[in-house]
C-alpha positions in Angstrom: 0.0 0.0 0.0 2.7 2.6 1.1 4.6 1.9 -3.1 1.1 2.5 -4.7 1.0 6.0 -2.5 4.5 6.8 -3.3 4.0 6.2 -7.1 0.7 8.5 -6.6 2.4 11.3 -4.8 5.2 10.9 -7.6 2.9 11.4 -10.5 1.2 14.4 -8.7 4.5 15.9 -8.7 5.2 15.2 -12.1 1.9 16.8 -13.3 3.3 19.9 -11.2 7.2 19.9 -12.8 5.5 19.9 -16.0 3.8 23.2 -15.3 6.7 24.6 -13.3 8.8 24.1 -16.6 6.1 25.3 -19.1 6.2 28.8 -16.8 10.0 28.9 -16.9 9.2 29.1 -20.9 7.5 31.6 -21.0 10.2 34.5 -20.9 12.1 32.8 -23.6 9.0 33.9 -25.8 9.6 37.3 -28.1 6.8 38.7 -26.2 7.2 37.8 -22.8 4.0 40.0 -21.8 1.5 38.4 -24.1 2.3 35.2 -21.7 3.3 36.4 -18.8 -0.1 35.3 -16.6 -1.4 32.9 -19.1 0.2 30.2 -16.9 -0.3 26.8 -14.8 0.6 28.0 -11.5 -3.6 28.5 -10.8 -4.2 25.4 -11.7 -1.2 24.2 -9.6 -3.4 25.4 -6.9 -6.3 24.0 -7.7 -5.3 20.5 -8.3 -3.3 20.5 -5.1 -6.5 21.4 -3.2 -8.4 18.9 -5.3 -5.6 15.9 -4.7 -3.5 16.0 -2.0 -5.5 14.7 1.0 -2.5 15.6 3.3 -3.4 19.1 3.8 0.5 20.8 4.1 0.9 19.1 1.0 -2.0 20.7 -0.1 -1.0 23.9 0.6 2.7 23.8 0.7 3.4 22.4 -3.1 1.1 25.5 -4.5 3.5 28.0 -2.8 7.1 26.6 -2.9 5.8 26.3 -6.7 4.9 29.9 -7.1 8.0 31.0 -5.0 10.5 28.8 -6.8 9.0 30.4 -10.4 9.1 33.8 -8.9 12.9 33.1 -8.0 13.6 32.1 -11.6 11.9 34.2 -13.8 14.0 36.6 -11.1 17.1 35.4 -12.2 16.0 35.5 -15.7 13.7 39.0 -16.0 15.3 41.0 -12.7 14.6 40.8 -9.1 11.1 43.4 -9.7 9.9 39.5 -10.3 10.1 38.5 -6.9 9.6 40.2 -3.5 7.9 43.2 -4.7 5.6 45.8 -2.6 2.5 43.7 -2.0 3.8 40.0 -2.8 2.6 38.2 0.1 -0.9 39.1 -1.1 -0.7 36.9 -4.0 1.3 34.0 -1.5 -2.1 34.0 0.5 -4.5 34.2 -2.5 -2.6 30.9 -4.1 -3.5 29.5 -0.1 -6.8 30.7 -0.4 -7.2 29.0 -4.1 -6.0 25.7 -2.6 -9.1 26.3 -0.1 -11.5 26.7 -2.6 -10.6 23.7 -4.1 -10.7 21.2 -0.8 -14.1 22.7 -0.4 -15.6 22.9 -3.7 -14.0 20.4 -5.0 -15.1 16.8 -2.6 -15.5 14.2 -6.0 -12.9 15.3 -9.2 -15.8 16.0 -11.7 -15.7 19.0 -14.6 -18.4 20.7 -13.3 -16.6 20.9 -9.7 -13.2 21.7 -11.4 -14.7 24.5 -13.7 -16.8 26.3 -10.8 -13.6 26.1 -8.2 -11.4 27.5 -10.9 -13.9 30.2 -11.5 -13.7 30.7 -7.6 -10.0 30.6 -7.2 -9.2 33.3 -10.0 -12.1 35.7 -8.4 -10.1 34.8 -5.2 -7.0 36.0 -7.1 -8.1 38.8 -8.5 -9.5 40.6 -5.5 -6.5 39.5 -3.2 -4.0 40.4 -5.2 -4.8 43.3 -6.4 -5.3 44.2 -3.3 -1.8 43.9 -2.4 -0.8 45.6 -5.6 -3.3 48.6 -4.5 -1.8 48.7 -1.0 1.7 48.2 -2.0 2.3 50.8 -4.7 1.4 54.2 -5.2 -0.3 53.4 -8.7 -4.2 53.7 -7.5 -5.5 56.5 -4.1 -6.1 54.6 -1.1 -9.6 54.9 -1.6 -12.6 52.4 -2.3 -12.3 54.3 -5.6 -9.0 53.8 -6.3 -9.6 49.5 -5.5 -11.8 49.8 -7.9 -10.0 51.3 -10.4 -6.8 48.6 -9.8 -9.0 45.7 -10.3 -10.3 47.3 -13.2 -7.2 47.7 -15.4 -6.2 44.0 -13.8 -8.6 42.4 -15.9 -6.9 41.9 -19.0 -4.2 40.2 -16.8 -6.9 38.4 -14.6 -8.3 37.5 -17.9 -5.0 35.5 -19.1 -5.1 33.9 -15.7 -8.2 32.7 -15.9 -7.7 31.4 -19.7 -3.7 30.0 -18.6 -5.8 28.3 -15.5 -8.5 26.8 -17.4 -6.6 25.0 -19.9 -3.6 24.1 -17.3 -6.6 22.5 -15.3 -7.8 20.3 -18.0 -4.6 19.2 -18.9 -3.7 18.2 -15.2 -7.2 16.9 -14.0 -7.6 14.9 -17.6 -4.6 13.8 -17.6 -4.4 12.3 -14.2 -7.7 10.8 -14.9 -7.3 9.1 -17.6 -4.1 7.2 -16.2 -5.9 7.0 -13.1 -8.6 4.7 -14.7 -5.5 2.8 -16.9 -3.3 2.3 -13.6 -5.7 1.6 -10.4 -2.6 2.1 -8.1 -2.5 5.4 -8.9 -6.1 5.8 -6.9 -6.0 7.0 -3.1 -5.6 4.1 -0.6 -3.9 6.7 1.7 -4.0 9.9 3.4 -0.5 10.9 2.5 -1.9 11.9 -1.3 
């Protein structure tokens, strides 16, 4: 029992790499900003609230995924990537995303998927920008001025939402269908 959890947790992690690597891409591209939040890391989130029974792992793997991409698209695009004013707001809306998907998400269904993606990037959006509204002098501190930031947020929210879509497909099919071919991939355990 403890090998068929093993190779379960490995295969959750490999669904992960993959979209850790795809996001390291993504400033290769000639126009980094036409990708720059069309990427996996939402549906990193989701997944990991949707799979990972073991809640640290839940909400640990969404983080130290998001921090270890912020660190190398720092090395790669300049430090203004990681740490800036207001970063720990999007830290705790990836935490919160991984919520929304241990409690929307109880049986692995499109329908549950879809809605707690739709969930998690609202959850996104509003945290976020609230950090990027408190943490730079772009918007007045005013319930005006919120407004106004997560206004011109949505064509990036909008990527997000597109990047988390199809990156949640991919993962959720994916695991799905080789769930269904490879039975030991199924949870016998609490540990994934």
């Amino acid at each position: 029992m403890e090998r068929k959890s093993n190779t379960r947790v490995l295969v959750l992690l490999l669904f992960i790499a993959v979209v850790i690597g795809l996001r390291m891409l993504a400033p290769l591209s000639p126009d980094f900003k036409l990708f720059a939040n069309f990427s996996g890391l939402g549906a990193v989130a989701i997944f990991s609230g949707s799979y990972f029974k073991n809640k640290f792992s839940g909400y640990v793997l969404p983080i130290l995924v998001l921090l270890l991409s912020d660190l190398g698209l720092a090395l790669m695009m300049g430090e203004s990537y990681v740490f800036y004013p207001g970063w720990y707001y999007t830290y705790i809306a990836f935490a919160l995303m991984v919520l929304a998907a241990q409690i929307l998400v109880k049986k692995v269904n499109v329908a549950n998927v879809f809605v707690a993606t739709l969930v998690g990037v609202l959850i996104h959006w509003i945290v976020s920008d609230f950090g990027m509204w408190l943490g730079f002098d772009t918007y007045p501190k005013t319930l005006a001025g919120f407004w106004e930031c997560l206004v011109a947020a949505i064509p990036f929210e909008l990527k997000f939402l597109y990047g988390t879509l199809v990156y949640s497909a991919i993962m959720f099919m994916g695991f799905e269908v080789l769930k269904s071919k490879f039975p030991s991939l199924k949870q016998h355990s609490a540990i994934a």
